[in-house]
Every structure is written in C-alpha cells, then in structure tokens.
C-alpha positions as CSV (number, residue, x, y, z in Angstrom):
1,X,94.6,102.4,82.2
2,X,97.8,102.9,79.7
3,X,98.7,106.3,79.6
4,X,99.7,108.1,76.6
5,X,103.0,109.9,76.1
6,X,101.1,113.0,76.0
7,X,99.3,112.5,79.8
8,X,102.8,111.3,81.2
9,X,104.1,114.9,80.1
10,X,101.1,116.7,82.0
11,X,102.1,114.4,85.4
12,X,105.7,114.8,84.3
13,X,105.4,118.6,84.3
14,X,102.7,119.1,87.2
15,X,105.3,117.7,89.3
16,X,108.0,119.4,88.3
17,X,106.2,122.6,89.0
18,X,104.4,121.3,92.3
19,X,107.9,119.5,94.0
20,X,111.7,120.9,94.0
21,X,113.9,117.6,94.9
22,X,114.2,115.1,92.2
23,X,114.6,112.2,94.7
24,X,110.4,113.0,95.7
25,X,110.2,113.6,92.1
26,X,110.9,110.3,91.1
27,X,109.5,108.1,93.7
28,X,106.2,110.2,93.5
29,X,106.3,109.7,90.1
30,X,107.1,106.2,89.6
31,X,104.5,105.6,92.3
32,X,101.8,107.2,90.0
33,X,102.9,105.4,87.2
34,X,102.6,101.8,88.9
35,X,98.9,103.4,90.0
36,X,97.5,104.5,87.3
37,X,97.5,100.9,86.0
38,X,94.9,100.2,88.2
39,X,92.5,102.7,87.4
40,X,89.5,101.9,85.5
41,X,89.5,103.0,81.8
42,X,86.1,104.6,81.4
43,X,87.1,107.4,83.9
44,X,89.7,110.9,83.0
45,X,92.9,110.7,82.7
46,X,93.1,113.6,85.3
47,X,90.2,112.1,87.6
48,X,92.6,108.8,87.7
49,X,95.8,110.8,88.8
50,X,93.3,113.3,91.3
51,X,92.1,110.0,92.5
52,X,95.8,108.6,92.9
53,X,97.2,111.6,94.4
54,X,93.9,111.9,96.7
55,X,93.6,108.3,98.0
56,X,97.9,107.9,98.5
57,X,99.3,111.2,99.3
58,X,96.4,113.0,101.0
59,X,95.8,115.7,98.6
60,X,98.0,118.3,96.1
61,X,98.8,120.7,99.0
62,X,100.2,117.4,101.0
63,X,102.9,116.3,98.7
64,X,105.1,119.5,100.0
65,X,104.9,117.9,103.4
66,X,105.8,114.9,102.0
67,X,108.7,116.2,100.2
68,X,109.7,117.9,103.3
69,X,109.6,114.8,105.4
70,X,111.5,112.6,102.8
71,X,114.2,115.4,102.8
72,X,115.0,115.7,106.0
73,X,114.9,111.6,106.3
74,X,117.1,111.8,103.0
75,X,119.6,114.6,104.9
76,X,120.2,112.3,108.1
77,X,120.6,108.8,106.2
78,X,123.1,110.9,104.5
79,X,125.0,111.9,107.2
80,X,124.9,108.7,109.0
81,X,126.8,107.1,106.1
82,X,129.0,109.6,106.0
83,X,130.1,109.3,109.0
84,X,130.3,105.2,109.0
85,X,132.6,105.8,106.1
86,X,134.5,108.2,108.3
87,X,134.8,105.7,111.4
88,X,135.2,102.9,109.8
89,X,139.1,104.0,109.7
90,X,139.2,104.7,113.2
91,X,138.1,101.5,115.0
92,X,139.4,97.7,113.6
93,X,139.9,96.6,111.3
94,X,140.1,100.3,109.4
95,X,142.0,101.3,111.9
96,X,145.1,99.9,110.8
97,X,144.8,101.6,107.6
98,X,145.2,104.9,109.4
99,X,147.8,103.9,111.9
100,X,149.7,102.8,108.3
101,X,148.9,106.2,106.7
102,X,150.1,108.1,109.8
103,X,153.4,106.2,110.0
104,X,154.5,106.9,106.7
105,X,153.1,110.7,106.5
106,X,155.3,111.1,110.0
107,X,158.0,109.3,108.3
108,X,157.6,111.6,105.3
109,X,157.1,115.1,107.2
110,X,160.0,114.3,109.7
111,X,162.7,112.8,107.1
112,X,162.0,115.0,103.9
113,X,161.3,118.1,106.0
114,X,160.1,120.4,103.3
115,X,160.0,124.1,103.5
116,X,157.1,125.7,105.1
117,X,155.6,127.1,102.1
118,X,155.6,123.1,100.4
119,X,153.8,121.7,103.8
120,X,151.6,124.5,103.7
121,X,150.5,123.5,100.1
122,X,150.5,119.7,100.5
123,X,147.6,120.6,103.0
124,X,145.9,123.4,100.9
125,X,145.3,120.1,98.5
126,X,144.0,118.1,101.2
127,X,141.5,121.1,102.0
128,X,140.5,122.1,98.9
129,X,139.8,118.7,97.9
130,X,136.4,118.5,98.9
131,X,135.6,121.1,96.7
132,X,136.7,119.3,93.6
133,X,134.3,115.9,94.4
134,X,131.8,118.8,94.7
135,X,132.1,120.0,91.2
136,X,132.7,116.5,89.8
137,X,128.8,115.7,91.7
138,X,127.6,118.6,90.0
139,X,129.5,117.7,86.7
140,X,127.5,114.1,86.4
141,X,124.1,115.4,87.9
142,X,124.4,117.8,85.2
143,X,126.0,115.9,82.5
144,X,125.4,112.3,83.4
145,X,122.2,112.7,84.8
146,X,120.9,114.8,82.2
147,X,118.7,117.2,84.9
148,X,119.2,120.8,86.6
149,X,116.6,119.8,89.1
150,X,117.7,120.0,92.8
151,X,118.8,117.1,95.0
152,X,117.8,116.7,98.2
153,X,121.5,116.8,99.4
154,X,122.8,119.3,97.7
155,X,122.8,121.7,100.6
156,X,124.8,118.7,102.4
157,X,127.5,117.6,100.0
158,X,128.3,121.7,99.6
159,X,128.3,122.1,103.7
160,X,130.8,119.0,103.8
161,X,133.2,120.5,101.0
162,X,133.5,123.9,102.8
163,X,133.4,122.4,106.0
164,X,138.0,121.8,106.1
165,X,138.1,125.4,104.7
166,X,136.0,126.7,107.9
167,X,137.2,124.2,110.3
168,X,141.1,125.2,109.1
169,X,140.4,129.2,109.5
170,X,140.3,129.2,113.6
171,X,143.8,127.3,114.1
172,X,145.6,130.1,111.6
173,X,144.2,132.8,112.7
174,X,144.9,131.8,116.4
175,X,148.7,130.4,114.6
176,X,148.7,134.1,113.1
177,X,147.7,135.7,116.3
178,X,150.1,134.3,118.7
179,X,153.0,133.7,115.7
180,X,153.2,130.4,116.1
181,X,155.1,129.0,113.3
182,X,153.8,125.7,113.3
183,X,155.8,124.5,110.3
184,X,159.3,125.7,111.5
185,X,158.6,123.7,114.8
186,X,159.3,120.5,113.8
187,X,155.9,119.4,115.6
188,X,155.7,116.2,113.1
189,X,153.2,114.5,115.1
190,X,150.4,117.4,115.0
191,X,151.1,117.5,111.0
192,X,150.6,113.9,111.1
193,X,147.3,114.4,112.9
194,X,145.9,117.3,110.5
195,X,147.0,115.2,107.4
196,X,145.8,112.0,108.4
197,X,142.0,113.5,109.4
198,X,142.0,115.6,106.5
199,X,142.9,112.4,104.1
200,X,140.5,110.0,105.3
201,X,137.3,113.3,105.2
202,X,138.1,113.1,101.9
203,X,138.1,109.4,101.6
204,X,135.1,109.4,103.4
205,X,133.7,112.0,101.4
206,X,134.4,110.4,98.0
207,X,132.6,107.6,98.7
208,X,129.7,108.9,99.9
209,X,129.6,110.7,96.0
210,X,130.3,107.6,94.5
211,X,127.5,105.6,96.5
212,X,125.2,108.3,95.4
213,X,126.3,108.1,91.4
214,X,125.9,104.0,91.9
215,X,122.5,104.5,93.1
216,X,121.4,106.9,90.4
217,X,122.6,105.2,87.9
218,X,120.6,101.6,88.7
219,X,118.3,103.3,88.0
C-alpha cells in the first residue's frame, strides 16, 4: 500500500495529538511508515494503520506506555553519557587534561591574584554557563529543527543547567553565615578545585548537546 500525502497527515496528526515526545513520535512513525507497505491494497487506509498499530504496539491506549518506557530508557542513556563525558577527564588518559587545567588555573589564581569581586565573576561565568548551551538547545530544536514538540530530555538538559546554580547556593550561604571570605584567603587550591569541576560540567555538558544536534541532524 502507497500512502497519499493526505493519509500521512491524518497518521502525522493522530500522533501528534495521541504522543508528547518527538523521539516516540518519530520512531512510531517511521515504524508505520515502513508497515504500511506491507499492507494489502484492497483494505482502508485506516483499517491498515488500526491493523499496524494493533498487531505491533498492542493497541491506541498502549502507545502511552510505550512512550513512557522509551522516556525513561531515553532519560538514563542520557545520563549515563553524561557522565562518561564527565569521567572521562578524571581517570587516564583524560586525566591529564585536568591535572594541566588545574596547574595553570592555580598558577593563574595564585600569581594574578585578582580582587574578590573579579574571582567572584570568573566563576558566575563558569555557573551560568550551563544555562546558555540550554538556550542554544532550545535555539536549534526551535529554529534548526523546525518543531515546538517536546523532547524527551528536556526536563534533563534544564535539571543539568540549574544544577551549578543550586549546587553553588549551600557553600555561600554557609561562606555568608560563618563570614568566611573565601576569596581574601588566599586558599588557591579550593579555587582551583571549584574552577576545574565547574569547567569540565560544562565541557561535559556541551557535548552531550552537541551529540544530541549530531544525531538529529542524520536524520
């Protein structure tokens, strides 16, 4: 059976309606697709895709638990990757990369020894960029991608961009509590350590959105 342009915009639209994650979208749809070949031609457009959707996905009301189950598989593969990105610079051979990074940030922090207020903003940048590969994702999902439907992992990728901001609030309020002027200390090597973990989440971070754009756009 060849389907008309017409009948792919009444699948097209059902599941739309029916599903709320784009990745189910597409591989239910594209599944139907390579289906509905295979369905005889002297039987209803909609009796073939009932058929499809009966016989592969159980029935109508099933595809939610599908979609369900393919999210939170989607959520976890997610956050494995991320955080192979992220270890990857703590054990050989990324590890020297950090152990490079940290010399010359403790090299930098101890010889240049900027004012409070310019360490203070070097790591505002280092926080608050998670939240600009955020709106870049958004920007090419939008713009790129040419769809406002959800992603799975959208929920994710906007946990992981607030998640510095959160993490950094309990150190300065127990910093503010106890008035314990970190920067006027001269405690390089803690810098070191906040800057270096903070650069290579972000690192980690930014490749996890560029994996993602490489995958959507093969296909």
């Amino acid at each position: 059976m060849k389907p008309t342009e017409q009948q792919l915009k009444v699948v097209q639209d059902y599941l739309h309606k029916t599903l709320t994650y784009r990745e189910t979208y597409e591989e239910i749809y594209d599944h139907i697709l390579s289906a509905v070949e295979h369905q005889p031609n002297n039987i209803l457009f909609e009796d073939a895709i009932n058929n499809i959707i009966r016989n592969d996905f159980g029935s109508h009301e099933n595809l939610l638990k599908i979609e369900k189950a393919n999210k939170n598989a989607l959520v976890k593969e997610t956050i494995n990757t991320y955080l192979q990105y992220f270890w990857y610079y703590f054990k050989l051979p990324g590890l020297l990369y950090t152990l490079l990074v940290a010399l010359l940030a403790y090299y930098f922090f101890s010889q240049v020894k900027l004012q409070p207020i310019a360490v203070a903003g070097v790591f505002a940048l280092v926080v608050a960029y998670p939240g600009v590969i955020w709106f870049l994702r958004l920007y090419y999902t939008g713009y790129i991608l040419d769809t406002t439907q959800k992603s799975a992992k959208d929920k994710l990728f906007e946990s992981l961009a607030g998640l510095p901001i959160r993490i950094c609030l309990v150190p300065l309020m127990v910093i503010n509590l106890f008035d314990y002027k970190i920067w006027d200390s001269h405690n390089y090597y803690l810098i070191t350590i906040f800057f270096v973990l903070g650069i290579f989440y972000n690192v980690a971070l930014y490749k996890l959105y560029k994996r993602e754009f490489k995958t959507a756009a093969a296909k």
